[in-house]
C-alpha positions as CSV (number, residue, x, y, z in Angstrom):
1,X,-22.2,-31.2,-17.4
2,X,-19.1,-33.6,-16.2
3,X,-20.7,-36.1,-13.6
4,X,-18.3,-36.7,-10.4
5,X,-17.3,-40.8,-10.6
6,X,-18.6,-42.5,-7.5
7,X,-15.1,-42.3,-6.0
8,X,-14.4,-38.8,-6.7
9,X,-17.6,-38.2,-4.9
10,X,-17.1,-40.7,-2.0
11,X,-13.6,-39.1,-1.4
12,X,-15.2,-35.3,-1.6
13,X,-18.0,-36.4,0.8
14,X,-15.2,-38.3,3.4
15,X,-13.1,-35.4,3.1
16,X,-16.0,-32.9,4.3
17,X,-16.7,-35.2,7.1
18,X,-13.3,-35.0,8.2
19,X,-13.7,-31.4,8.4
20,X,-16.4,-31.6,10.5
21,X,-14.8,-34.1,13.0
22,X,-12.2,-32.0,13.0
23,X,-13.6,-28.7,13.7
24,X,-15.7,-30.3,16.7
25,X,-12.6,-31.7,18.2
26,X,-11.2,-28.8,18.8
């Protein structure tokens, strides 16, 4: 099993959260 790095991660998790912003804003 490959662990994410904590960047990889961070930039997954901001990336989902854009998403979400983005979807709301519309």
């Amino acid at each position: 099993m490959k662990t994410m790095s904590y960047t990889e991660s961070r930039a997954r998790y901001a990336q989902v959260l854009d998403g979400v912003v983005n979807d709301r804003e519309e």
